[in-house]
C-alpha positions as CSV (number, residue, x, y, z in Angstrom):
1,X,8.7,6.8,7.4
2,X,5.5,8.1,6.9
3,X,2.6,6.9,8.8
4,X,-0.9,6.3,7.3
5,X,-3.8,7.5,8.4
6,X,-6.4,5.8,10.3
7,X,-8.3,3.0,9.2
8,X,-12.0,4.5,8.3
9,X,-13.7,1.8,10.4
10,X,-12.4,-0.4,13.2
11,X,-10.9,-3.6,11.9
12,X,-10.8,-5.4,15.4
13,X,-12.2,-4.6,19.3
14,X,-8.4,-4.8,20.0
15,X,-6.2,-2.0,19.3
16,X,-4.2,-3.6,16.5
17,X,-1.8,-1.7,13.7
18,X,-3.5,-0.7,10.9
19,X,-5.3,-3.1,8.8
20,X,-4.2,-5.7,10.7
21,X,-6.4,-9.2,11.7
22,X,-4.8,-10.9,14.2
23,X,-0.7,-10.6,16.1
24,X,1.4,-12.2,13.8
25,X,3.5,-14.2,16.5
26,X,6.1,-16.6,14.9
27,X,4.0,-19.7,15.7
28,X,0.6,-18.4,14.2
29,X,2.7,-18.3,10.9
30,X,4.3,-21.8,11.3
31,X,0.6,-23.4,12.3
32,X,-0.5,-21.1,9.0
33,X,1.7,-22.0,6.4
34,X,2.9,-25.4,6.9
35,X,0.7,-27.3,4.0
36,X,3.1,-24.9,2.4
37,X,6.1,-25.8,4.3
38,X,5.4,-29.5,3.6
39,X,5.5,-29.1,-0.2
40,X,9.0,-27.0,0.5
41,X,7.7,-24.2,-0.3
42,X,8.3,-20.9,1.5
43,X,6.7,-19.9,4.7
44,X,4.5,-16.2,4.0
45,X,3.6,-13.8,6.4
46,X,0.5,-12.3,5.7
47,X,-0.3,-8.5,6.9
48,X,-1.5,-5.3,6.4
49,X,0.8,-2.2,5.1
50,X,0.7,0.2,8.7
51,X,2.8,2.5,6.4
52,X,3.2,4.2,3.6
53,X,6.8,2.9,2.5
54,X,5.2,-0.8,2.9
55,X,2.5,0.3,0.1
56,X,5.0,1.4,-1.9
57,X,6.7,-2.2,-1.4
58,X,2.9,-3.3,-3.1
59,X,2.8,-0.4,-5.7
60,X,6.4,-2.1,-7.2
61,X,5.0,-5.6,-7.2
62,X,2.1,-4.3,-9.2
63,X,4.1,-2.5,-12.0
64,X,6.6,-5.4,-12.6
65,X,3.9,-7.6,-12.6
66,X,1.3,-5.4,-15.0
67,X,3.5,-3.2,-16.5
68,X,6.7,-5.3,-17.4
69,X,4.9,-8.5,-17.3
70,X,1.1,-7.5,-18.9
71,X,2.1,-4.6,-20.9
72,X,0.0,-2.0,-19.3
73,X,0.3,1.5,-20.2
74,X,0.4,3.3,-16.6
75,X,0.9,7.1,-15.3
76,X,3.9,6.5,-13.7
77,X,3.6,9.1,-10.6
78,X,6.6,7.5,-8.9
79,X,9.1,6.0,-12.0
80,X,8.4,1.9,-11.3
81,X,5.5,2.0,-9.0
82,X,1.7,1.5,-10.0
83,X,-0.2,4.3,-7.9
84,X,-3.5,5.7,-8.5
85,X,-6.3,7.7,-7.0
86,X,-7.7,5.0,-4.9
87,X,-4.9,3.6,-3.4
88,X,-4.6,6.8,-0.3
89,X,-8.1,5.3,0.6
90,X,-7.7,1.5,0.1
91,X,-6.2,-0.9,3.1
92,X,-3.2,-2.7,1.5
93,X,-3.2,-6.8,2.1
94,X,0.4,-8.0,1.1
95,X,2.4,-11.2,1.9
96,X,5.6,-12.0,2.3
97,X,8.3,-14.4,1.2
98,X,9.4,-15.0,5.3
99,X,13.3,-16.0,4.6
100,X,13.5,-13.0,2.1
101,X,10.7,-10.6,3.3
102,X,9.9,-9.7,-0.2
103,X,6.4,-8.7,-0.8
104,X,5.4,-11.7,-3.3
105,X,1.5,-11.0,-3.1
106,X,-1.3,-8.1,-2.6
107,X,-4.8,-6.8,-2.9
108,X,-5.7,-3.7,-2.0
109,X,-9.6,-3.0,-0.2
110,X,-11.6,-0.2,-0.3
111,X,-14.0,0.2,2.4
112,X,-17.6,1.1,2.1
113,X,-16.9,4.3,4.3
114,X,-13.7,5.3,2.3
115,X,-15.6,4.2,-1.3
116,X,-18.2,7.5,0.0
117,X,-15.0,9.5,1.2
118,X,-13.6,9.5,-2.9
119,X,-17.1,9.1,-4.5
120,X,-16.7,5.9,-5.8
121,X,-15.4,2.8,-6.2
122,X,-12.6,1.8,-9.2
123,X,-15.1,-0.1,-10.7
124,X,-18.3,2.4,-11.0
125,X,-15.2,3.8,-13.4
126,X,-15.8,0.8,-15.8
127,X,-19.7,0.0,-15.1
128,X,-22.9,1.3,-13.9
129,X,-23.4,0.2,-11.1
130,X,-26.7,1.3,-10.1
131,X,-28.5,-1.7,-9.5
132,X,-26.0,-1.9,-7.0
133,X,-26.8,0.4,-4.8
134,X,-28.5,-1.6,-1.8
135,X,-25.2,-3.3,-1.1
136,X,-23.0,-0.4,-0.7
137,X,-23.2,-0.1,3.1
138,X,-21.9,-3.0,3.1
139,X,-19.8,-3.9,-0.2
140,X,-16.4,-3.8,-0.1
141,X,-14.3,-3.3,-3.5
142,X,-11.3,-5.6,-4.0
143,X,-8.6,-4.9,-6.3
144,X,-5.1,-4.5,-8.1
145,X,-4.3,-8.3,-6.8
146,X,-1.6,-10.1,-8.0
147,X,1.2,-12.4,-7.2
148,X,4.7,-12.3,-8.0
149,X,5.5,-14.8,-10.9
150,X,7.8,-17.3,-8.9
151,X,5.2,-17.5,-6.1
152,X,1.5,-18.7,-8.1
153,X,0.6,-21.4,-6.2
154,X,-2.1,-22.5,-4.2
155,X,-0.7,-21.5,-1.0
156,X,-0.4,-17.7,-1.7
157,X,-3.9,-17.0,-3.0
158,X,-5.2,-19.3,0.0
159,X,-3.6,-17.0,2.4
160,X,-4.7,-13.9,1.3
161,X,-8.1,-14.5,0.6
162,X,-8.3,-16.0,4.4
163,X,-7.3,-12.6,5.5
164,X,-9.8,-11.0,3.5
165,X,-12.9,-13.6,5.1
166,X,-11.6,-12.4,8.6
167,X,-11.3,-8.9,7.8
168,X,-15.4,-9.1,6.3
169,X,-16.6,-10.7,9.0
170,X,-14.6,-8.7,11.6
171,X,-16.3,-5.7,9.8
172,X,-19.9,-6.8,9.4
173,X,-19.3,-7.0,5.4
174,X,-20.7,-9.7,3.5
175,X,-20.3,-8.6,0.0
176,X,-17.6,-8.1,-2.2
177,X,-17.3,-6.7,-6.0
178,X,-14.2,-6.0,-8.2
179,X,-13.0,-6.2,-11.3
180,X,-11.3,-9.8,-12.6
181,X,-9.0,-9.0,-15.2
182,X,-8.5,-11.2,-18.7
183,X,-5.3,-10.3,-20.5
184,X,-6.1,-9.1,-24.0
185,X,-2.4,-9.5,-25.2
186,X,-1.6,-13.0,-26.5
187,X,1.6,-13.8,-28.9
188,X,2.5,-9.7,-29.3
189,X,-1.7,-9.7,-30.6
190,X,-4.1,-8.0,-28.4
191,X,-7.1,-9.8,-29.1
192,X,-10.4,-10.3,-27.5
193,X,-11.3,-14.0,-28.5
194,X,-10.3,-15.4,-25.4
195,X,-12.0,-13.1,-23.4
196,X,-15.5,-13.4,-25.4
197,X,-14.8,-17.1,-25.2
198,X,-15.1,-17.4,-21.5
199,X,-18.1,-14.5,-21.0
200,X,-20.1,-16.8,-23.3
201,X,-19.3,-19.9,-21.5
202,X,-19.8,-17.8,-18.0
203,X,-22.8,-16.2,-19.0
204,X,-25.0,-19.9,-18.8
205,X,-23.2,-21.0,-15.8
206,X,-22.1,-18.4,-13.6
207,X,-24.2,-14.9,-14.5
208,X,-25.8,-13.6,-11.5
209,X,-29.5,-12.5,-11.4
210,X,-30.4,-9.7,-13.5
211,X,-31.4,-7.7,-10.4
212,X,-27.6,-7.9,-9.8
213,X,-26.3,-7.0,-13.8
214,X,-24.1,-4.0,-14.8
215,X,-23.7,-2.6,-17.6
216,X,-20.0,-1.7,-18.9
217,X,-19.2,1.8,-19.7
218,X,-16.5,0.6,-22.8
219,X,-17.7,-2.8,-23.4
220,X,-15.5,-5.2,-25.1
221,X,-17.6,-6.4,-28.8
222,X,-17.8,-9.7,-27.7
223,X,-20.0,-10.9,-30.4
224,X,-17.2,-10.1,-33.1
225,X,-15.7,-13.7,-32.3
226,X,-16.4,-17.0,-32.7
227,X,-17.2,-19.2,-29.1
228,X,-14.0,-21.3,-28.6
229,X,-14.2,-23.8,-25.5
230,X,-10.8,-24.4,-25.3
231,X,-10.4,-21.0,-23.6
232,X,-10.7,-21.5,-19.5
233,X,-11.0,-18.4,-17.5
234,X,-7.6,-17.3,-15.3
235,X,-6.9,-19.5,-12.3
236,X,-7.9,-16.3,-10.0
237,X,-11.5,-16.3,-11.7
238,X,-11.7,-19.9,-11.3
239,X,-11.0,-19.4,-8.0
240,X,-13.7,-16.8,-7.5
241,X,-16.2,-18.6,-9.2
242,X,-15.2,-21.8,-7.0
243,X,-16.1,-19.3,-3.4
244,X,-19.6,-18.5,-4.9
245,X,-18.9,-15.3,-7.2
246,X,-21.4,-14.3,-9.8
247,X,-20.4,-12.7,-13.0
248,X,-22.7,-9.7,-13.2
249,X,-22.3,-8.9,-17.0
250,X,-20.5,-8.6,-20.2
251,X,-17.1,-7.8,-19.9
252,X,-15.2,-3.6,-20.1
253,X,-12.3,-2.9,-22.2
254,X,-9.4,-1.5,-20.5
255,X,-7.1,-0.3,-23.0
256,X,-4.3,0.6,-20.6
257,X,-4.2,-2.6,-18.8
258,X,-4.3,-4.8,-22.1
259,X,-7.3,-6.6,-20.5
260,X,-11.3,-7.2,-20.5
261,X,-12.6,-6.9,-17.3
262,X,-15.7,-9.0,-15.9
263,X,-17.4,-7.9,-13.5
264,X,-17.6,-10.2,-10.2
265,X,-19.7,-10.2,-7.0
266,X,-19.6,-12.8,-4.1
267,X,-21.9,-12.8,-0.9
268,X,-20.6,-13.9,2.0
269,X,-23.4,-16.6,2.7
270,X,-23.4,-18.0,-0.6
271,X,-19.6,-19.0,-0.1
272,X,-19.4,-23.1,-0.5
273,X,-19.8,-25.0,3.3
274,X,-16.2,-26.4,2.8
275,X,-14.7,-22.9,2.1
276,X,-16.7,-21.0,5.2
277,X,-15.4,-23.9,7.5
278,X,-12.0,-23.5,5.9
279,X,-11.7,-19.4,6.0
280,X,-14.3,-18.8,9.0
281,X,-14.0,-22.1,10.7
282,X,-18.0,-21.7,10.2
């Protein structure tokens, strides 16, 4: 079992495991997940990988689910893992199914110190993010999340993005980009009406100030279809949008992933009362 390295900043003033927030006793998960429980659902336990075969647990969650599920076309490094540059320099937030201790749910972070280490962050690969640069002392880069398909509900997305609030504020970070995927595939069609649907609708309602906008490096020619309102971003943008994230521009084309891409940024003070009481109990 391969250990991994140390984490690039310290993510508590105790000496936890890597990555992780708080001790994972059995009764902090019962007092975490039991709205879950209630509803019969499963109870999750929510950490961070401390090695390297428990990324590799995340890696296989995000093939099935981009891969077999999306259609992506991905470098397959290890046959039936998704692995890239970034992930040696990331932290690793999965949960886990607790009767089965299958990892149903992840995001992986990538630190402002460890975003200098590579010379980047994933998404300065599909924008330009100059107009960014004041934050990145401070900005953290969230990506590659998904869920396993038989786990979407409220309860899984809940818990991992409390474990991201504790982990910014038990960092002194308050802002947080990434890159929130549309799928492009619909019927067997790739298509991008869906996805120029919802930028136009986004763009009057959500676009952040133009101090904040990014320019994509292979935009998506979202003028080449018509508007169609019936189209409603993915539950994990709505999601963003409802914490206080901004779109900061049109939308890249990944062509291996099948998907448009909108850029998204969300400062920590500009999160909703309700939803700083909820994750910061501020």
């Amino acid at each position: 079992m391969k250990e991994l390295p140390n984490p690039t900043m310290p993510l508590s003033l105790i000496d936890f495991p890597r990555g992780s927030l708080h001790r994972h006793d059995r009764q902090t998960q019962e007092n975490f997940v039991a709205p879950q429980k209630a509803k019969e659902r499963p109870a999750l336990i929510v950490e961070w990988a401390k090695h390297q075969d428990e990324v590799r647990e995340a890696q296989r969650l995000r093939y099935d689910v981009f891969a077999t599920e999306m259609g992506a076309r991905l470098k397959e490094s290890i046959p039936g893992h998704d692995i890239d540059l970034f992930d040696d320099y990331c932290e690793h937030l999965i949960i886990r199914d607790d009767a089965t201790e299958q990892v149903i749910g992840t995001y992986r972070v990538l630190t402002p110190v460890q975003a200098k280490r590579i010379g980047s962050t994933y998404s300065d690969l599909e924008f330009d993010l100059t107009r960014l640069r004041g934050y990145r002392d401070r900005m953290v880069e969230l990506g590659r999340s998904c869920v396993h398909p038989e786990h979407r509900h409220g309860g899984v997305i809940m818990a991992l993005w409390g474990a991201l609030a504790e982990f910014m504020v038990r960092n002194k970070l308050d802002v947080m980009i990434g890159c929130a995927s549309i799928p492009m595939l619909h019927q067997g069609v790739i298509s991008g009406e869906v996805a120029a649907s919802i930028w136009h609708q986004l763009k009057h309602s959500h676009l952040a100030d133009v101090s904040d906008h990014v320019t994509p490096r292979l935009a998506l020619p979202v003028d080449e279809w018509e508007v169609n309102a019936a189209f409603e971003p993915p539950a994990l943008i709505k999601g963003y949008l409802r914490l206080g994230a901004k779109v900061l521009g049109a939308p890249a084309w990944d062509p291996d992933f099948n998907t448009a891409d909108l850029p998204m940024l969300m400062k920590i003070h500009d999160m909703p009362a309700r939803y700083r009481k909820h994750f910061l109990g501020a």
